[in-house]
C-alpha positions in Angstrom: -17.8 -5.2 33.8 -19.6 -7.9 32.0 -22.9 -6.2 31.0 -20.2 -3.9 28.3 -18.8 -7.2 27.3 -21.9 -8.7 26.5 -22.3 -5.4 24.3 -19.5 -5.0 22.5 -16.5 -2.7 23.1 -16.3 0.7 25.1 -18.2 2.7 22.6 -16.0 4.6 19.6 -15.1 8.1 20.9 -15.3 11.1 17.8 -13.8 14.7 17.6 -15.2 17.1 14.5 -13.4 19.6 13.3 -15.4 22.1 11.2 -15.2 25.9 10.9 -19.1 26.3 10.4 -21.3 25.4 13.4 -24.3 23.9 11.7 -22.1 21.3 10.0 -20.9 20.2 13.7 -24.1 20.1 14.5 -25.2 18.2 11.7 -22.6 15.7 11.9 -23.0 15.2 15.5 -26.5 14.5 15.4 -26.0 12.1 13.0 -23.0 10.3 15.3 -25.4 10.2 18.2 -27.4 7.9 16.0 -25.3 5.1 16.5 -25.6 3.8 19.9 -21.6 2.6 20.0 -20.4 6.3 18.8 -20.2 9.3 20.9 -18.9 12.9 20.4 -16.4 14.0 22.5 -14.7 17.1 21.4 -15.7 20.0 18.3 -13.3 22.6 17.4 -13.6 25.2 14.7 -10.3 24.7 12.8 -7.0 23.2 13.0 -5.1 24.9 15.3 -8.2 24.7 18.1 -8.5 20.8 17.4 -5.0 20.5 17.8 -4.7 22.4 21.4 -8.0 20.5 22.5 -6.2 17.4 21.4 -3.4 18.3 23.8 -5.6 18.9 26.6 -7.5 15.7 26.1 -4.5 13.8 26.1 -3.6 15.3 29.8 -6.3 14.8 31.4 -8.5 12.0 29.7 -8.3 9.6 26.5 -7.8 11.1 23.3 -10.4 10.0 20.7 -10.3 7.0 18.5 -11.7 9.3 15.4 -11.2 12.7 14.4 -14.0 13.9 11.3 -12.0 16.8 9.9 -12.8 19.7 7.5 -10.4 20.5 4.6 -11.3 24.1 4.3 -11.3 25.8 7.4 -9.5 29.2 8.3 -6.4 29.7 10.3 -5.2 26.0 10.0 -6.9 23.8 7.1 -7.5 19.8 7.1 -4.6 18.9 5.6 -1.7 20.9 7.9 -4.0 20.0 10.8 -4.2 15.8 9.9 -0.3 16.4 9.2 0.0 17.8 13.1 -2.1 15.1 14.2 -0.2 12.1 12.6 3.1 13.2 13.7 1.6 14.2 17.4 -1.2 11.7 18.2 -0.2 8.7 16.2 -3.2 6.7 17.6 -6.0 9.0 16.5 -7.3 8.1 13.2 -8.5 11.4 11.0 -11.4 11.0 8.1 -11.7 13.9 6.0 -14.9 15.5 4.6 -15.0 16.7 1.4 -17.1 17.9 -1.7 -16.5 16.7 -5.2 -14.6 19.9 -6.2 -12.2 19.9 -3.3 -10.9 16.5 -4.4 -7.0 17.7 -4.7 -7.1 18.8 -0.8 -8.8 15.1 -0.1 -5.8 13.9 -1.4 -3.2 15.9 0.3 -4.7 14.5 3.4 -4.5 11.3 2.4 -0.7 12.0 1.6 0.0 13.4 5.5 -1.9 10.3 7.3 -5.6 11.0 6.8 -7.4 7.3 7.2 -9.5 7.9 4.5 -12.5 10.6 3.0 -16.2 10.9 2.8 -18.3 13.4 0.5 -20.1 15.8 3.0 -23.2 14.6 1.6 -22.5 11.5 3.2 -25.7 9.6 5.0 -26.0 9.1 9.0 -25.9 4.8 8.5 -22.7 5.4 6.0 -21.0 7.8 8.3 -21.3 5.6 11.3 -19.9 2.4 9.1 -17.1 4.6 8.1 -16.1 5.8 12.0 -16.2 2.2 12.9 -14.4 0.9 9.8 -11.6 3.8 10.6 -11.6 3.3 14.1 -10.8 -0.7 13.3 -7.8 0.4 11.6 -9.6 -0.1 7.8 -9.2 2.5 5.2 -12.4 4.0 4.0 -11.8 5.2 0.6 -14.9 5.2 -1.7 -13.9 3.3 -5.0 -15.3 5.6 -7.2 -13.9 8.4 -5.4 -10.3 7.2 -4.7 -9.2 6.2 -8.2 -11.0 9.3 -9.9 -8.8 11.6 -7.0 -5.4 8.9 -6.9 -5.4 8.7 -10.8 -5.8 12.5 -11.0 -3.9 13.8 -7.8 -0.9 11.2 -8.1 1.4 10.5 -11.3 2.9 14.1 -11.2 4.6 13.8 -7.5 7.1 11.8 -8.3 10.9 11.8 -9.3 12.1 8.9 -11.4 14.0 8.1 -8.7 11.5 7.7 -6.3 9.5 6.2 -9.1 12.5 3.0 -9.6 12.7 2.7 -6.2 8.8 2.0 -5.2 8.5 0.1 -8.7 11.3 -2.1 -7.4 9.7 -2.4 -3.9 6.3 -3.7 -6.2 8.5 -6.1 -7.8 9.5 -8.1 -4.3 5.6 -8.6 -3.9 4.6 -12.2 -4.2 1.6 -12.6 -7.2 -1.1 -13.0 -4.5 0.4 -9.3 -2.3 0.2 -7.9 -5.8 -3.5 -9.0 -6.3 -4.3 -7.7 -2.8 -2.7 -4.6 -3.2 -4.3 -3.8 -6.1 -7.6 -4.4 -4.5 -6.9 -2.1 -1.8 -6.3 0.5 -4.2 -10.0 -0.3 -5.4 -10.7 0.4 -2.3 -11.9 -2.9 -0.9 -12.1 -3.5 2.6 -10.1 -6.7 3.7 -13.8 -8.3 4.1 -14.5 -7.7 0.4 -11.0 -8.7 -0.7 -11.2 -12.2 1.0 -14.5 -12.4 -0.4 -12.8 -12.1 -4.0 -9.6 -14.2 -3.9 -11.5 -16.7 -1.6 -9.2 -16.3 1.2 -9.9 -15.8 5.0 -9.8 -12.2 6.4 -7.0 -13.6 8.8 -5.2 -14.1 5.8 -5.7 -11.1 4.0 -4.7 -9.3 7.2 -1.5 -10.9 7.0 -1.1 -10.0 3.1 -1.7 -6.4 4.1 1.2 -6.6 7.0 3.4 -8.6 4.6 2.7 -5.7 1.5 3.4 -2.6 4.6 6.7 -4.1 5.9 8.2 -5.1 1.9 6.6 -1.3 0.6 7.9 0.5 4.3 4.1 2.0 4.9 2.4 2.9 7.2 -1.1 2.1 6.5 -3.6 0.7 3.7 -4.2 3.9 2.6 -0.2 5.0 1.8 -0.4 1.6 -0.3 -3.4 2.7 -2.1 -1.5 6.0 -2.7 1.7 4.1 -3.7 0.1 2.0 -6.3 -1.7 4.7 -8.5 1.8 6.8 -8.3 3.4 4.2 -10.4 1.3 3.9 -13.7 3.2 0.8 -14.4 0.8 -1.1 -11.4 -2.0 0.8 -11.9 -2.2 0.7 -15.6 -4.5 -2.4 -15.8 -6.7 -0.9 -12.7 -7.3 2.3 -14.0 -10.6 3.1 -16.1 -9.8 4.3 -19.3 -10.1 8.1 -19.6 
């Protein structure tokens, strides 16, 4: 009706997926801080999220926003966020890690993961980063994603593969290159337009343009793509 117009949206719904209970319980508390977020499903690994996912999908809506564990027993983050993309293309998965398990972030990001957050990570931050996810942004801290891309990346790749996504850079206009490279920062589109002095609208239609030429599927697979060519990231890489 009108009164939830007036409001905003339907609020965000949000699944975690962690194998110990006081970190569920931790993170949902800080979700129920956030008036326009809501918890709607835990499960204690991968395989459980994955059959409550099925069952949520019969009988009600799935959620917009699964927060998923790396390391859990039975089935970890990353096979699990692999399941999900392939299954439940429309749920969005962010992946919580610590600073040592920085490797298994990036798998994730790899199969279809929407982006990371350190489990350290504050109540206001975590909300911003369910909604950003949820709005089909990337949330991939700056410092974090080039320090994990730089590190995960360069060794993945054939030189085949390698000519062939160079050559995919190379039919990006000046201004897709700048953007791209941006997202790579990890800039929202917000940010970006801030920097070029362009209009979101138009940086959303940079982003489309970059997917369609580079055959992505998201933000984050281009942030992925850029630091596994050096050649592109060279001049956006920190020195070591």
């Amino acid at each position: 009706g009108v009164g939830a117009e007036s409001e905003g949206l339907r609020p965000t719904s949000v699944m975690i997926v962690d194998d110990q209970r006081y970190a569920r319980l931790g993170l949902a508390l800080m979700i129920r801080k956030a008036p326009d977020l809501h918890v709607v499903a835990e499960a204690g690994d991968g395989q459980e999220a994955l059959e409550v996912l099925e069952r949520l999908n019969r009988s009600t809506e799935l959620p917009d926003v699964v927060l998923m564990d790396v390391r859990m027993p039975s089935m970890d983050g990353i096979s699990a966020t692999r399941a999900m993309a392939r299954r439940f293309p429309t749920v969005k998965v962010l992946v919580l890690t610590t600073y040592d398990e920085d490797d298994y972030a990036f798998g994730a990001l790899e199969v279809g993961a929407s982006g990371f957050l350190l489990k350290d990570v504050r109540a206001a931050q975590l909300a911003q980063a369910v909604r950003a996810v949820a709005q089909g942004d990337a949330v991939l801290t700056p410092r974090v994603t080039k320090e994990l891309i730089a590190r995960g990346v360069p060794q993945t790749l054939s030189g085949a593969q390698r000519k062939g996504l160079r050559e995919r850079f190379g039919a990006l206009t000046p201004r897709e290159l700048d953007v791209a490279r941006l997202i790579a920062e990890g800039m929202s589109n917000e940010e970006i337009a801030e920097r070029l002095v362009l209009q979101p609208a138009s940086v959303r239609r940079n982003v489309s343009r970059i997917l369609a030429k580079l055959h992505l599927r998201d933000r984050v697979q281009i942030a992925v793509a850029w630091y596994k060519d050096a050649e592109w990231s060279e001049s956006t890489r920190s020195p070591a």
